[in-house]
SEFIZA-3560 file (N, C-alpha, C; in Angstrom, 3 decimals):
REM SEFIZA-3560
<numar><xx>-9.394</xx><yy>28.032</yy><zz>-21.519</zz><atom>N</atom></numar>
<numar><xx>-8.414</xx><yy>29.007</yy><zz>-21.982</zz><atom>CA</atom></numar>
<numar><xx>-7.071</xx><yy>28.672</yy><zz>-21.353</zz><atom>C</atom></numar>
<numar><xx>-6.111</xx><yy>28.668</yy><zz>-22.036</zz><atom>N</atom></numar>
<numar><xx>-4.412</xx><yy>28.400</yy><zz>-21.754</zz><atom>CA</atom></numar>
<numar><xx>-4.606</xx><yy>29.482</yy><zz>-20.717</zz><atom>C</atom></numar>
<numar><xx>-3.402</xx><yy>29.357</yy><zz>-19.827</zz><atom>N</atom></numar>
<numar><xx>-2.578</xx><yy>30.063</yy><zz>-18.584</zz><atom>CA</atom></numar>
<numar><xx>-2.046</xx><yy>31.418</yy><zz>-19.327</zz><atom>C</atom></numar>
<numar><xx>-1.361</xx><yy>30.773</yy><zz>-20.441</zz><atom>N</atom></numar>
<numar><xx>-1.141</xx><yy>32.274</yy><zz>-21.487</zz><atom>CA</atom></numar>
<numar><xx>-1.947</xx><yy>33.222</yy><zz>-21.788</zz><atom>C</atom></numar>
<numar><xx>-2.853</xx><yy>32.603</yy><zz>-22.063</zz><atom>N</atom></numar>
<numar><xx>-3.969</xx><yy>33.366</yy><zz>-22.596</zz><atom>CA</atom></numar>
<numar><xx>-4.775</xx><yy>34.538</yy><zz>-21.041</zz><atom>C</atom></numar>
<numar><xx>-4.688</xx><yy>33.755</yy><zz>-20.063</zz><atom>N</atom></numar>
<numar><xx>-5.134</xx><yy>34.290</yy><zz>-19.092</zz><atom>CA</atom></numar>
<numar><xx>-4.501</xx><yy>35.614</yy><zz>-18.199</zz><atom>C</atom></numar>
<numar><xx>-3.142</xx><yy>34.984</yy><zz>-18.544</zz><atom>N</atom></numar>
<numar><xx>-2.004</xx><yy>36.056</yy><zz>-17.958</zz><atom>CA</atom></numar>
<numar><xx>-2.069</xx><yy>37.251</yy><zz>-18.989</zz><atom>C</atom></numar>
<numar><xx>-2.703</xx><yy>36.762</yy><zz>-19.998</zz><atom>N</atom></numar>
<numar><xx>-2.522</xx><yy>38.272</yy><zz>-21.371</zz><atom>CA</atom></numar>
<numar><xx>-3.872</xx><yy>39.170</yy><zz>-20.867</zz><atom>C</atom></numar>
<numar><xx>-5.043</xx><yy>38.983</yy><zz>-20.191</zz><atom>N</atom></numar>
<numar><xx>-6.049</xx><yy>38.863</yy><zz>-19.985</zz><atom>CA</atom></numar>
<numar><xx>-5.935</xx><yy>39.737</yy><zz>-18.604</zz><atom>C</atom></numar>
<numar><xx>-4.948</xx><yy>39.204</yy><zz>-18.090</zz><atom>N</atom></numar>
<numar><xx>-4.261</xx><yy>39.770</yy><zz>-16.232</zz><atom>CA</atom></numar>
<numar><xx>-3.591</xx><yy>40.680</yy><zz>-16.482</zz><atom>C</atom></numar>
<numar><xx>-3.017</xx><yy>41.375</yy><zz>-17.671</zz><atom>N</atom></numar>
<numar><xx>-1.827</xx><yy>42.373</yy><zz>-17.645</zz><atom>CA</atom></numar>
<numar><xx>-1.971</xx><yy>43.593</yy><zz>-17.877</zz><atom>C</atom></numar>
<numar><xx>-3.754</xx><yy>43.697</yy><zz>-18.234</zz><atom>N</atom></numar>
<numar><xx>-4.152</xx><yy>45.552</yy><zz>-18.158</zz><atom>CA</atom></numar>
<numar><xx>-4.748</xx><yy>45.434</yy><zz>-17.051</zz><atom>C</atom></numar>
<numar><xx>-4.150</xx><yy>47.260</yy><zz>-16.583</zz><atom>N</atom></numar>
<numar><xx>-4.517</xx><yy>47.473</yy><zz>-15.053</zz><atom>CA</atom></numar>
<numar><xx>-6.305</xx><yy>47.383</yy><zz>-15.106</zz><atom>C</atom></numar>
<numar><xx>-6.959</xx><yy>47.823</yy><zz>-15.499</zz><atom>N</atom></numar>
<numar><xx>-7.900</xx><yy>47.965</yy><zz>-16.134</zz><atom>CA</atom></numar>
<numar><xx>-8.907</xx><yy>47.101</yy><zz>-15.661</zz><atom>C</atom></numar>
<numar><xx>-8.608</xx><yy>45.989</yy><zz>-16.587</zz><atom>N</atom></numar>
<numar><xx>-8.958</xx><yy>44.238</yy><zz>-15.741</zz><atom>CA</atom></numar>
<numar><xx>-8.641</xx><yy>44.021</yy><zz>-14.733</zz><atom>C</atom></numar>
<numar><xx>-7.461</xx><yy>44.415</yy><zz>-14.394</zz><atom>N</atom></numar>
<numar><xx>-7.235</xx><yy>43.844</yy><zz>-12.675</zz><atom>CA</atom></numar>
<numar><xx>-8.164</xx><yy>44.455</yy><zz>-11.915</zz><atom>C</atom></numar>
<numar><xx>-8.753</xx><yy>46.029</yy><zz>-12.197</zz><atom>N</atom></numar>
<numar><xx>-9.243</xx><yy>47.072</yy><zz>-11.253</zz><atom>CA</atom></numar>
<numar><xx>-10.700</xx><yy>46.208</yy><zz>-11.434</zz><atom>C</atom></numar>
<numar><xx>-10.970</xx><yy>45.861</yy><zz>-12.499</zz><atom>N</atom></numar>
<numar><xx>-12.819</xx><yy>45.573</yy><zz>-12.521</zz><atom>CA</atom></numar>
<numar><xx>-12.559</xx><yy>44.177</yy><zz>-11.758</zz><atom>C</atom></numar>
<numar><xx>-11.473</xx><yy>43.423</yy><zz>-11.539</zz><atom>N</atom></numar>
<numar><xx>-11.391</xx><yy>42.463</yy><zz>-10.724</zz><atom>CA</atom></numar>
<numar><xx>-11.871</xx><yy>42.095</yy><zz>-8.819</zz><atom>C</atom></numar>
<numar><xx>-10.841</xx><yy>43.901</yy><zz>-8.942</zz><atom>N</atom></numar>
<numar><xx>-10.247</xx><yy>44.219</yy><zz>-7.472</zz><atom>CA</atom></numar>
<numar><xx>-11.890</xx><yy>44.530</yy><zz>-7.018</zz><atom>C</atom></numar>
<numar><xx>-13.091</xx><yy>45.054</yy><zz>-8.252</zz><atom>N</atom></numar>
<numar><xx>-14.484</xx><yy>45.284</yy><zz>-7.287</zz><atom>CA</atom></numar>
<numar><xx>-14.861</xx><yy>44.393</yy><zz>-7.045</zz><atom>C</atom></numar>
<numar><xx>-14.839</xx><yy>43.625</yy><zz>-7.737</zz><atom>N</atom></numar>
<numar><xx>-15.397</xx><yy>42.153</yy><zz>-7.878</zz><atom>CA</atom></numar>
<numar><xx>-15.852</xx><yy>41.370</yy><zz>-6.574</zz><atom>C</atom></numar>
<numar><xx>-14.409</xx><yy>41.139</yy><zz>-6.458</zz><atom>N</atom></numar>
<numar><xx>-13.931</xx><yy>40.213</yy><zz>-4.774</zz><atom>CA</atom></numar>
<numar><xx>-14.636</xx><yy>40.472</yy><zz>-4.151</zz><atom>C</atom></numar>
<numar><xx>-15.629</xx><yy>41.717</yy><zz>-4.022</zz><atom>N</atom></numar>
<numar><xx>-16.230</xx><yy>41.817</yy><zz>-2.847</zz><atom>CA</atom></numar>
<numar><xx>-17.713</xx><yy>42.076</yy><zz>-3.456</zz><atom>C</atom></numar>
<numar><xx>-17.922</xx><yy>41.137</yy><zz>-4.212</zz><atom>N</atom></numar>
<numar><xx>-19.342</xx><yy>40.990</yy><zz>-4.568</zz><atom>CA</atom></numar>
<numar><xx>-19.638</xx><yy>41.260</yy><zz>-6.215</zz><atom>C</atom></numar>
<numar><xx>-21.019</xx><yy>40.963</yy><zz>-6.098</zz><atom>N</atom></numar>
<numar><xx>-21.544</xx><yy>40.921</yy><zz>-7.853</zz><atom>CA</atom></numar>
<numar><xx>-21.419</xx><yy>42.548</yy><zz>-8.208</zz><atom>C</atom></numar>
<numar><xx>-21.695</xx><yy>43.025</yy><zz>-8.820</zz><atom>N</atom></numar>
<numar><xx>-21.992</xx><yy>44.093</yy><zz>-9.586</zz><atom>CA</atom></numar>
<numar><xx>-22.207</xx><yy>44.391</yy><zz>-11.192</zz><atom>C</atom></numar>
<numar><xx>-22.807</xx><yy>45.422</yy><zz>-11.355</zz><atom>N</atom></numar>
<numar><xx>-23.687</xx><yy>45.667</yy><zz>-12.462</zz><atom>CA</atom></numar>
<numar><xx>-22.869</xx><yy>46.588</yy><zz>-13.453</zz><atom>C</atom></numar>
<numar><xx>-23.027</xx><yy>46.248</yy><zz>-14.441</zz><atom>N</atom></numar>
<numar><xx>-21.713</xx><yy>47.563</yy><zz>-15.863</zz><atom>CA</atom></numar>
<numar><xx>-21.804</xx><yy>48.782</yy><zz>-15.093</zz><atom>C</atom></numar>
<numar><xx>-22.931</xx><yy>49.161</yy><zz>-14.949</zz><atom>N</atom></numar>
<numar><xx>-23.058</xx><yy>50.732</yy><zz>-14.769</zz><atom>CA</atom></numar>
<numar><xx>-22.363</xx><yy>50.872</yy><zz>-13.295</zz><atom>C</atom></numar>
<numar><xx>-22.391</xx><yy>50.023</yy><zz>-12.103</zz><atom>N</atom></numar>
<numar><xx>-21.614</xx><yy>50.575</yy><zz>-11.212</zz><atom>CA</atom></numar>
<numar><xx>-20.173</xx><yy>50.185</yy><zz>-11.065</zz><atom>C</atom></numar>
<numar><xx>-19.319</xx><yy>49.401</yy><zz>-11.653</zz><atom>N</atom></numar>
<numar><xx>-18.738</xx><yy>49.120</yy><zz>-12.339</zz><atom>CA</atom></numar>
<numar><xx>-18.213</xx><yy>50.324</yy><zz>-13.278</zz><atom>C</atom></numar>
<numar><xx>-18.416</xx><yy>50.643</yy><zz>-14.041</zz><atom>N</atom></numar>
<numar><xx>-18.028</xx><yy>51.832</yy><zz>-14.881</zz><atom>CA</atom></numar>
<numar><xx>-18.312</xx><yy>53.695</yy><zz>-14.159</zz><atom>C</atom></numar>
<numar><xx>-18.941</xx><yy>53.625</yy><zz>-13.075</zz><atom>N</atom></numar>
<numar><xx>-18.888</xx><yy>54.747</yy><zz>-12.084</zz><atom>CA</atom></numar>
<numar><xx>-18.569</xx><yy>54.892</yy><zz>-11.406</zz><atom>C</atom></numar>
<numar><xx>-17.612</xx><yy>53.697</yy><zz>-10.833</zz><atom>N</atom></numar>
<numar><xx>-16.778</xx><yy>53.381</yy><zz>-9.978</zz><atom>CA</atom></numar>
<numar><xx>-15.553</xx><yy>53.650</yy><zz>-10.537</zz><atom>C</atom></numar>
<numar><xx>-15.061</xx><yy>52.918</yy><zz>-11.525</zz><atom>N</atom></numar>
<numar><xx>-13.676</xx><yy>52.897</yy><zz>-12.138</zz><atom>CA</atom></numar>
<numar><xx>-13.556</xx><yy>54.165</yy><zz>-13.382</zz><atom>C</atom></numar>
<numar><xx>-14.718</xx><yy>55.221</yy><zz>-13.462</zz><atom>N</atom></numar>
<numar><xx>-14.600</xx><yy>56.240</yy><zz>-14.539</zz><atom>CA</atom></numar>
<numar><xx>-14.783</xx><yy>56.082</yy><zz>-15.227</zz><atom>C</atom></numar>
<numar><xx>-15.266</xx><yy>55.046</yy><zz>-16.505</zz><atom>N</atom></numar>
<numar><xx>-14.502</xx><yy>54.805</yy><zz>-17.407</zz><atom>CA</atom></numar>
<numar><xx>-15.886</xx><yy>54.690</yy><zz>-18.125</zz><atom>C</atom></numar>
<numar><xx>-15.897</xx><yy>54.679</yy><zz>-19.979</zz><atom>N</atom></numar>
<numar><xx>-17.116</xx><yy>54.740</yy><zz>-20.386</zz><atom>CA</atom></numar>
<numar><xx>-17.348</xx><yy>52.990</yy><zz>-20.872</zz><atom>C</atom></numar>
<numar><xx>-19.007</xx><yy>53.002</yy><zz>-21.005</zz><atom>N</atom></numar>
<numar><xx>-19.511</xx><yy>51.840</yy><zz>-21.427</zz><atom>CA</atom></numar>
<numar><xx>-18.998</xx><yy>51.008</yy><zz>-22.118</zz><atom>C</atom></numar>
<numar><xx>-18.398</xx><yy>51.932</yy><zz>-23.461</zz><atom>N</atom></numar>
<numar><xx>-17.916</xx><yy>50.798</yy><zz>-24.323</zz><atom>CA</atom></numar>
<numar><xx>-16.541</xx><yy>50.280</yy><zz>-23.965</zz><atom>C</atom></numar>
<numar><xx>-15.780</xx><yy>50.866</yy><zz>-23.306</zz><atom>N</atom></numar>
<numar><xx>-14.736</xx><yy>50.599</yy><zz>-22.771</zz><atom>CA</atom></numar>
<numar><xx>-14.593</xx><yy>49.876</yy><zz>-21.278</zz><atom>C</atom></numar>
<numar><xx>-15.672</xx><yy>49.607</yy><zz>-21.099</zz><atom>N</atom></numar>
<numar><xx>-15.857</xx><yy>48.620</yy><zz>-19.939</zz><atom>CA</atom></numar>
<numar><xx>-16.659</xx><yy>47.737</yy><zz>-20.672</zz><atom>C</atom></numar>
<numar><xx>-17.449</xx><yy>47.193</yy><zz>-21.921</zz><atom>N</atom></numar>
<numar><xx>-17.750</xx><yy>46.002</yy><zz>-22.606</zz><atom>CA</atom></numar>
<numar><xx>-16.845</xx><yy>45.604</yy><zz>-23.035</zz><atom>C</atom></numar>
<numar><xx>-15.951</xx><yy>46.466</yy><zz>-23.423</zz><atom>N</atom></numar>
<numar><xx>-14.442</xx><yy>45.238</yy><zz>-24.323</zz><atom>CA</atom></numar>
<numar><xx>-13.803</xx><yy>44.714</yy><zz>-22.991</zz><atom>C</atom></numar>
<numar><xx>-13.664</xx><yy>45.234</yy><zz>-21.744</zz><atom>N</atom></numar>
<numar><xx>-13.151</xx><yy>44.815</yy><zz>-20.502</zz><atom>CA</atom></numar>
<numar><xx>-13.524</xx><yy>43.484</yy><zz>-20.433</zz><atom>C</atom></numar>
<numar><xx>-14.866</xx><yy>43.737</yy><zz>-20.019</zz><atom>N</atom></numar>
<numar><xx>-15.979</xx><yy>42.554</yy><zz>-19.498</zz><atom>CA</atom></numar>
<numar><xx>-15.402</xx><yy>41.192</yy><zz>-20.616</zz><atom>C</atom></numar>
<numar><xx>-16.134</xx><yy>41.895</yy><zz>-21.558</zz><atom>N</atom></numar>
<numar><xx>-15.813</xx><yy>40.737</yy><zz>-22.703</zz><atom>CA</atom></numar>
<numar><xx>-14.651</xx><yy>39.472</yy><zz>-22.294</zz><atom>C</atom></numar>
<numar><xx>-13.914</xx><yy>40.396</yy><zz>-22.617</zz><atom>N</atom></numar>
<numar><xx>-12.350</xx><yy>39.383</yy><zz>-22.425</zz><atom>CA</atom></numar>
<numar><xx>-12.282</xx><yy>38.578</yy><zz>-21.442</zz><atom>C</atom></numar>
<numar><xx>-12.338</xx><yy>39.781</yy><zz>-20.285</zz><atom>N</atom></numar>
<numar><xx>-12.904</xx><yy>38.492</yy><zz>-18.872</zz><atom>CA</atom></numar>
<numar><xx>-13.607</xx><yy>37.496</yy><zz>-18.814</zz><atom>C</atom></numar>
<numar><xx>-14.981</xx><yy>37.556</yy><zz>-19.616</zz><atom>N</atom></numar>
<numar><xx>-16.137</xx><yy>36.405</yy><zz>-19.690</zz><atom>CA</atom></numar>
<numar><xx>-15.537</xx><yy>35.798</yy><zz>-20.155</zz><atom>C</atom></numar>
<numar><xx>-14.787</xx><yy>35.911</yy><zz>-21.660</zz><atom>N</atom></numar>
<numar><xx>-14.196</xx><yy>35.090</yy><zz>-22.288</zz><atom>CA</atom></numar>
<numar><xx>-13.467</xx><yy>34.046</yy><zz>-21.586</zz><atom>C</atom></numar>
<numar><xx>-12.533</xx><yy>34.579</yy><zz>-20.848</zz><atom>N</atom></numar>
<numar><xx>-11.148</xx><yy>33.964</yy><zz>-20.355</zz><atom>CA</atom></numar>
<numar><xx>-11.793</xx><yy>33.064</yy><zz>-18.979</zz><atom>C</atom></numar>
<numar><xx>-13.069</xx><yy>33.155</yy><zz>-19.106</zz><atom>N</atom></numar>
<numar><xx>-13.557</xx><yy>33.135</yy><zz>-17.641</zz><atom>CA</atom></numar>
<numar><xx>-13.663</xx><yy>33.089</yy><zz>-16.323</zz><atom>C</atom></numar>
<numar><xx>-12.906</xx><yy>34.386</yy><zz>-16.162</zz><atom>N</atom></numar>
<numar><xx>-11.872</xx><yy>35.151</yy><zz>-14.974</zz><atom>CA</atom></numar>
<numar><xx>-13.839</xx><yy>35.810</yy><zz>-14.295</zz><atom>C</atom></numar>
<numar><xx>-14.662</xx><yy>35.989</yy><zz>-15.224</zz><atom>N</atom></numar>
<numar><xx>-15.486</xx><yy>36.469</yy><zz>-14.738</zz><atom>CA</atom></numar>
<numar><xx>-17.183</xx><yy>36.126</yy><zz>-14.882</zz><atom>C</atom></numar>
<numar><xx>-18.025</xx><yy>35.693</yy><zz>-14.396</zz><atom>N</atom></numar>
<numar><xx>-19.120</xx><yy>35.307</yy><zz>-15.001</zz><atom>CA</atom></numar>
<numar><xx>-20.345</xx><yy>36.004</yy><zz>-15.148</zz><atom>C</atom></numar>
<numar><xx>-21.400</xx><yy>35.954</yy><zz>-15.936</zz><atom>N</atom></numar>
<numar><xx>-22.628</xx><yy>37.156</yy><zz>-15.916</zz><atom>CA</atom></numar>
<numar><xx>-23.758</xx><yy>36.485</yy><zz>-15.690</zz><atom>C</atom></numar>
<numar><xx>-24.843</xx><yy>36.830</yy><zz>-15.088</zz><atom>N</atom></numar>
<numar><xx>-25.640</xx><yy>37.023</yy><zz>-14.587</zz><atom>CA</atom></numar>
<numar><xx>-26.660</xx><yy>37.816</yy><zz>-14.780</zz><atom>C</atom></numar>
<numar><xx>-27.896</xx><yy>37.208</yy><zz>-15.236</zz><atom>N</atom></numar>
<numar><xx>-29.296</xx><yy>37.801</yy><zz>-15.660</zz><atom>CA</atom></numar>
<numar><xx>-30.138</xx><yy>37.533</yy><zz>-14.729</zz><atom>C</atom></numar>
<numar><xx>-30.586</xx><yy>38.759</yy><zz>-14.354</zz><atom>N</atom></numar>
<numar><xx>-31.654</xx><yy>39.150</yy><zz>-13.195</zz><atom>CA</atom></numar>
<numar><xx>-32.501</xx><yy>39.922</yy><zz>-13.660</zz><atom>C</atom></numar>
<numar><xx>-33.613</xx><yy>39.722</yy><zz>-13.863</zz><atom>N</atom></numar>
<numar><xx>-34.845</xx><yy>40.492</yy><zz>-14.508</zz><atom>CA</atom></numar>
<numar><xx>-34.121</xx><yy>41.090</yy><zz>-15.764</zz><atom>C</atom></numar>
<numar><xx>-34.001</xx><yy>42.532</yy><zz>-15.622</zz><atom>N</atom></numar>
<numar><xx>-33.707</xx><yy>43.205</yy><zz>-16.879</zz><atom>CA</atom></numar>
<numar><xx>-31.913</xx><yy>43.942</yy><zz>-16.317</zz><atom>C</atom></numar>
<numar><xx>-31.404</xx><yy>43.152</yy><zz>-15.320</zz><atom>N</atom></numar>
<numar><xx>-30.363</xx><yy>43.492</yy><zz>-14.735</zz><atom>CA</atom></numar>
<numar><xx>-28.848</xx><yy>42.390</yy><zz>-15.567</zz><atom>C</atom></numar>
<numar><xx>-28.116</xx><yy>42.934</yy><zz>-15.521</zz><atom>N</atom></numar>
<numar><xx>-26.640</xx><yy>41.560</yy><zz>-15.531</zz><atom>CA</atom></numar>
<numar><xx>-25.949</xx><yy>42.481</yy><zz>-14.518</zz><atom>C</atom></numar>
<numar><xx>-25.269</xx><yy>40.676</yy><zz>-14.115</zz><atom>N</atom></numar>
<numar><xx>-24.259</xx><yy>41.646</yy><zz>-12.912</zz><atom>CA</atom></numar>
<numar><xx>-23.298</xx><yy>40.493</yy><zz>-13.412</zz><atom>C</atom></numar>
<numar><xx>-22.089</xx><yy>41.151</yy><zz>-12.554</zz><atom>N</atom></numar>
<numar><xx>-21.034</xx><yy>40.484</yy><zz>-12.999</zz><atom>CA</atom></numar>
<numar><xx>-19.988</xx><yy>39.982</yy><zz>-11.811</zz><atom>C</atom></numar>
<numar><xx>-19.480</xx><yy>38.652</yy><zz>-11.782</zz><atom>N</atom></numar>
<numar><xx>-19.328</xx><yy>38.057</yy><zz>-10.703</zz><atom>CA</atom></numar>
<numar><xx>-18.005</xx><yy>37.290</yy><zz>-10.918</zz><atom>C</atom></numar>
<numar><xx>-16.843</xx><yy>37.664</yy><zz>-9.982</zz><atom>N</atom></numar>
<numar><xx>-15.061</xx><yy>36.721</yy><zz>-10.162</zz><atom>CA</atom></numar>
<numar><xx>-15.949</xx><yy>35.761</yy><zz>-10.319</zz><atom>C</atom></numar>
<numar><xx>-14.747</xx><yy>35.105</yy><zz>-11.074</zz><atom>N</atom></numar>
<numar><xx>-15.040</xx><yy>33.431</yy><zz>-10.865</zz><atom>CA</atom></numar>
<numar><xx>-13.283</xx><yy>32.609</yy><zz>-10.293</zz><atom>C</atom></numar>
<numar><xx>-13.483</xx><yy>32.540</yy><zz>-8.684</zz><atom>N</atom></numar>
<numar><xx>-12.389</xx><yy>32.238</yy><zz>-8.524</zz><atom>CA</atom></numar>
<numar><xx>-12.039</xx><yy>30.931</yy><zz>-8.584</zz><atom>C</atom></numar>
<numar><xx>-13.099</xx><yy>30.085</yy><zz>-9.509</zz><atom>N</atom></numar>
<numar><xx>-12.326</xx><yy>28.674</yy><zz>-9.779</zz><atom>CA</atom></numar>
<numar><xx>-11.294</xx><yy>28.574</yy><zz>-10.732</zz><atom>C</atom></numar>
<numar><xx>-11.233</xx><yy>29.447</yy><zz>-11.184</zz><atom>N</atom></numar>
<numar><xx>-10.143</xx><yy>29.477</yy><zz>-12.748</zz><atom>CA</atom></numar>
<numar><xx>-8.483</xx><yy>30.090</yy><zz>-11.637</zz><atom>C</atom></numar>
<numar><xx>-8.682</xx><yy>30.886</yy><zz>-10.983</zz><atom>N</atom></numar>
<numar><xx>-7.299</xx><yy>31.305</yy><zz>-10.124</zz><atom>CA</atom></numar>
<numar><xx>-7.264</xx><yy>30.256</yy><zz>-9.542</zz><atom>C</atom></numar>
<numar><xx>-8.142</xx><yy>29.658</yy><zz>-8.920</zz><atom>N</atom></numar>
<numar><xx>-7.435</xx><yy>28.182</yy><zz>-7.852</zz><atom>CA</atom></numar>
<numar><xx>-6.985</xx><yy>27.378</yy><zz>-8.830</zz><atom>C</atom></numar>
<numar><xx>-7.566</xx><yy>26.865</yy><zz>-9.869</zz><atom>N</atom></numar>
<numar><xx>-6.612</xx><yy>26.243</yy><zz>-11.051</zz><atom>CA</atom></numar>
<numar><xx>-5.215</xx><yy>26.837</yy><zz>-11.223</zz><atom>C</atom></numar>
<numar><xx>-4.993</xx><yy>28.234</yy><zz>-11.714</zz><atom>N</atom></numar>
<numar><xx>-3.756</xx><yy>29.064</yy><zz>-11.746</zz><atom>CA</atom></numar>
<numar><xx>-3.034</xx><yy>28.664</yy><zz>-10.225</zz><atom>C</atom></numar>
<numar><xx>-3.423</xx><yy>28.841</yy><zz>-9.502</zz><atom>N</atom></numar>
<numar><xx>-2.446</xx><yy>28.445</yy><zz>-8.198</zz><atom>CA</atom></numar>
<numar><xx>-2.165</xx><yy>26.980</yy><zz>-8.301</zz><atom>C</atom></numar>
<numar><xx>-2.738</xx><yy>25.926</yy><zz>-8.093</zz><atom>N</atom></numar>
<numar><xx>-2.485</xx><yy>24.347</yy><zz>-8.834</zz><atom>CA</atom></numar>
<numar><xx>-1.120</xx><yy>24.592</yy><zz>-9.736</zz><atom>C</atom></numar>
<numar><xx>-1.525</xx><yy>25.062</yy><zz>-11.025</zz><atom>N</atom></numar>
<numar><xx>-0.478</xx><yy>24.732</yy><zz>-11.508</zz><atom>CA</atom></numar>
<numar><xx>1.386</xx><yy>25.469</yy><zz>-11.504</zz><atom>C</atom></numar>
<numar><xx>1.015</xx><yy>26.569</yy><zz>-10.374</zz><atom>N</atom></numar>
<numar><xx>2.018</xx><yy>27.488</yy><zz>-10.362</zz><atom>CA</atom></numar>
<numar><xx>2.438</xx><yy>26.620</yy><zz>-9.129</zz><atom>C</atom></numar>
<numar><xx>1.819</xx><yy>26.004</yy><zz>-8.348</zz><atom>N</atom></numar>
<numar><xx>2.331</xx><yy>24.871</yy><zz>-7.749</zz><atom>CA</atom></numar>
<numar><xx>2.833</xx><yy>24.074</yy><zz>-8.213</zz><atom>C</atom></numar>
<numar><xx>2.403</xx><yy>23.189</yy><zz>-9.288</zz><atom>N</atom></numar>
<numar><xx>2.922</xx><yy>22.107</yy><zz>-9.865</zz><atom>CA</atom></numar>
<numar><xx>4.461</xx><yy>22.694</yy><zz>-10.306</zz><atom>C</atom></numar>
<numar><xx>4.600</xx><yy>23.662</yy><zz>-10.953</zz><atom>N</atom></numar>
<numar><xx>5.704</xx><yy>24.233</yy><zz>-11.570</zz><atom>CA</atom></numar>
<numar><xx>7.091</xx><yy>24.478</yy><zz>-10.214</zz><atom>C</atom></numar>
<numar><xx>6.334</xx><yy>24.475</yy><zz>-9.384</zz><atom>N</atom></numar>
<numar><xx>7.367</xx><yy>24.704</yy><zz>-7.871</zz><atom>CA</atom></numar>
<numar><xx>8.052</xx><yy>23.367</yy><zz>-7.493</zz><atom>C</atom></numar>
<numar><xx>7.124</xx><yy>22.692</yy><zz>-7.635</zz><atom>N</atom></numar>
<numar><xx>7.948</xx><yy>21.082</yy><zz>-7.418</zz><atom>CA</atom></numar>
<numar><xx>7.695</xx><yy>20.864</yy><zz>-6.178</zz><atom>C</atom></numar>
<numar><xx>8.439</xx><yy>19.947</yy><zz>-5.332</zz><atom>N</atom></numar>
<numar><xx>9.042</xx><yy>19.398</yy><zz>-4.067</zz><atom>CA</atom></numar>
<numar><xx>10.057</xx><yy>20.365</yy><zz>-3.929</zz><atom>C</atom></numar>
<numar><xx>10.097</xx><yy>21.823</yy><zz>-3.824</zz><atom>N</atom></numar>
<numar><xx>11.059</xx><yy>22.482</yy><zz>-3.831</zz><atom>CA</atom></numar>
<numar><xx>10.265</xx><yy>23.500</yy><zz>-2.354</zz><atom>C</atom></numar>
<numar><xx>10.516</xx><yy>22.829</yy><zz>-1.011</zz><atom>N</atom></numar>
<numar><xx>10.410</xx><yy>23.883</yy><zz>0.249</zz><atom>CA</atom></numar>
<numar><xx>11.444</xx><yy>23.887</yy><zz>0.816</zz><atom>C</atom></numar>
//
């Protein structure tokens, strides 16, 4: 997925918040969505986009999914927001 595409992906609070649980471990829709208020289906179109963009990855455990950052795609984003900086310290 383009940088564009990712930053469109980064710009509801929404996503950032199911992000901000993230960081500190896997978690499951339902705690995830009882955490942040918000109802099911409106935390699947969340998820979605994220998997998509793959800001986030899922995980099947018995009859469980959890859902897990994937911070190789931001260390890419930092790379190239570097590259864009130059030799410029």
């Amino acid at each position: 997925m383009s940088e564009s595409n990712i930053f469109k992906v980064l710009s509801d609070k929404q996503r950032r918040d199911i992000l901000e649980l993230l960081k500190d471990g896997r978690k499951s829709a339902g705690e995830i969505a009882s955490i942040l208020d918000t109802t099911p289906q409106a935390l699947s179109y969340h998820l979605r986009l994220l998997k998509n963009s793959n800001l986030v990855l899922e995980y099947k455990i018995k009859n469980f999914i959890y859902y897990e950052i994937n911070l190789t795609v931001f260390d890419e984003l930092i790379l190239w927001i570097e590259q864009l900086r130059g030799d410029k310290k």
